[in-house]
C-alpha positions in Angstrom: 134.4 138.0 167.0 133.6 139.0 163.2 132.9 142.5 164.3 136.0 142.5 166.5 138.1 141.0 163.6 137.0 143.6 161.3 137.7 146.4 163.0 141.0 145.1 163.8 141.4 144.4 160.2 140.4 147.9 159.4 142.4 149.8 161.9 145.5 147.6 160.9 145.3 147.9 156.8 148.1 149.9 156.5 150.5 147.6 158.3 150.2 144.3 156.7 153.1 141.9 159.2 153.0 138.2 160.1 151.8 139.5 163.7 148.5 140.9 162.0 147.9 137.8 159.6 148.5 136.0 163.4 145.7 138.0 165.2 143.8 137.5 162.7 144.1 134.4 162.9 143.3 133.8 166.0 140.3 136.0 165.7 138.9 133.4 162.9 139.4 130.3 165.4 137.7 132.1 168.1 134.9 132.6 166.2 134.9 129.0 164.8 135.1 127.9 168.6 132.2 130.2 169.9 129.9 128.5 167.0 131.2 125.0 168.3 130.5 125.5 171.5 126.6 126.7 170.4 126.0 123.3 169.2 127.1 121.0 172.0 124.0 121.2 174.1 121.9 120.2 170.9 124.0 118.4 169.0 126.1 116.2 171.6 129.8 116.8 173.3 132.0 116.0 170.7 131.3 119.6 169.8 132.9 120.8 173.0 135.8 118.8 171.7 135.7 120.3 168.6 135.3 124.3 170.3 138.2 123.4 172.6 140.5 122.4 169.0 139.4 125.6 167.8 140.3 127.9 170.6 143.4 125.7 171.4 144.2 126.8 167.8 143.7 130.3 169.1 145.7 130.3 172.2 148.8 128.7 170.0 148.1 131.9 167.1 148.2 134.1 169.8 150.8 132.9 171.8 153.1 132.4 168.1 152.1 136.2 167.6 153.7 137.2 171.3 156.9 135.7 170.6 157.2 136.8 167.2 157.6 140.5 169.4 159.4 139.4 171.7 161.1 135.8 172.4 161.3 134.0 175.5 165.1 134.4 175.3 165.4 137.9 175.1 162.1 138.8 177.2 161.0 140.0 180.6 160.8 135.9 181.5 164.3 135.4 180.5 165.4 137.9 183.1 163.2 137.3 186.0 161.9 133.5 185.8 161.1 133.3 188.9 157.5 135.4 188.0 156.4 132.1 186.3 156.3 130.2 189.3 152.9 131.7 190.4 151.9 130.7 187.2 152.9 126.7 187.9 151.5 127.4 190.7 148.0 128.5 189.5 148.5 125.5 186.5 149.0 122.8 189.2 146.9 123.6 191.6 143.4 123.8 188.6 144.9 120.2 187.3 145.2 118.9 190.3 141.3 120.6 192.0 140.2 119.7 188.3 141.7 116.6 186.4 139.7 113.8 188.9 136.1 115.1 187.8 136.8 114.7 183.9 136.3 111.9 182.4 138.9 110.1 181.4 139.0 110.4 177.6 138.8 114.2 177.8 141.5 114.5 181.0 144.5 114.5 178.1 142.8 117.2 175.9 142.0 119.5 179.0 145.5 119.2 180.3 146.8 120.2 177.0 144.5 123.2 176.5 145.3 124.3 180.4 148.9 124.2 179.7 148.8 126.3 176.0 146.9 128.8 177.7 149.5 129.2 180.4 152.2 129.6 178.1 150.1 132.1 175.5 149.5 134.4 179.1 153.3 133.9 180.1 154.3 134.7 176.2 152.3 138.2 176.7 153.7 138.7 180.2 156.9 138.3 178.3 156.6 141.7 176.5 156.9 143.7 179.7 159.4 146.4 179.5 160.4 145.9 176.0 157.2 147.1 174.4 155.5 150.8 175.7 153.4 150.0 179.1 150.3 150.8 178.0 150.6 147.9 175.4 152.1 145.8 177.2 149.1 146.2 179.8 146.6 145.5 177.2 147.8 142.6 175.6 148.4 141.0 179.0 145.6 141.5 180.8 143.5 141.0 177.5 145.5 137.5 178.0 145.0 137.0 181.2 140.8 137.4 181.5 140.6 135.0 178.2 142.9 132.7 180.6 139.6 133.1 183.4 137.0 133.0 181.5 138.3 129.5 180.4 138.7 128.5 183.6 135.5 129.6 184.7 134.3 127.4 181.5 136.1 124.4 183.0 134.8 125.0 186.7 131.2 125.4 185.5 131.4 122.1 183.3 133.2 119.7 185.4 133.5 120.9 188.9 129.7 122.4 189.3 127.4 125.0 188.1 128.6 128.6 188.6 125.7 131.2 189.2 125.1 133.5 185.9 128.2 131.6 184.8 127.7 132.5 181.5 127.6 135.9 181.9 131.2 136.1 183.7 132.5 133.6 180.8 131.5 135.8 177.9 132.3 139.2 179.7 135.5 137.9 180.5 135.9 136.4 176.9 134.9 139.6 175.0 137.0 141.8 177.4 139.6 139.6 177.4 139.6 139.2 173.3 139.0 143.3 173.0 141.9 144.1 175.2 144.5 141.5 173.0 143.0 143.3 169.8 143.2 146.3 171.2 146.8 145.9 172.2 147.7 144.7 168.6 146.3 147.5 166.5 148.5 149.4 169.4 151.5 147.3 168.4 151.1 147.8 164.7 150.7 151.6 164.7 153.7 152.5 166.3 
């Protein structure tokens, strides 16, 4: 995430905005959550806790950087709602396969998480059409692999253990993250 956060810093010097400072941002609490998340095997689940703050912070920078381009009321969303329902759908359907295996204390803060990173992928669906495809296409689907790999992170840890699972999560991750970065150095040079 440094690296990635650097050369978006680079690439973006020229065009200082509150979107930048955002994905910035974001960058910073992804990083923060990655070395949280290091620590919870050795130094006790709390630090998942803490990881989960950290990229819950993320998905909310993120998200507040998508509708400062375009907002809900004047988006794609706004005009076709009825593409969030397979969203709801998707949101549902993990709490409800998920939620009974968590313990109980942590079922609140995973439901919470779930539902910021739904809106942070339906706040970069809401750019379609009123930003050039090819940006659009990279901040989404940037969006929506961060959205998998933390589901794939939720599956692994309280459903059961995925095979190479943490190969797909940090693919996924760094994809999804590049793609999103990607998208906004796009965004800022036009």
């Amino acid at each position: 995430m440094p690296i990635l956060a650097l050369w978006f810093y680079f690439q973006t010097k020229e065009h200082s905005s509150f979107f930048r400072q955002l994905i910035l941002f974001a960058l910073f609490f992804s990083w923060g959550g990655d070395t949280l998340l290091m620590f919870v095997e050795s130094k006790g689940e709390h630090f998942f806790l803490f990881g989960l703050v950290s990229f819950l912070l993320t998905h909310i920078l993120y998200t507040t950087a998508f509708l400062k381009t375009v907002s809900w009321n004047k988006g794609f969303l706004w005009k076709n709602k009825w593409v969030i329902i397979p969203f709801l759908i998707f949101f549902l359907g993990f709490q409800i396969y998920l939620l009974p295996d968590i313990e109980e204390a942590m079922q609140i803060p995973v439901a919470v998480y779930s539902s910021v990173i739904i809106v942070m992928v339906l706040a970069a669906l809401n750019w379609n059409k009123f930003i050039e495809k090819k940006t659009f296409q990279l901040i989404f689907f940037g969006a929506l692999l961060f959205m998998l790999s933390d589901s794939i992170i939720a599956l692994n840890k309280f459903k059961s253990a995925i095979p190479q699972a943490h190969i797909w999560i940090m693919s996924l991750y760094l994809l999804g993250q590049y793609l999103i970065v990607q998208g906004g150095v796009k965004m800022l040079k036009k």
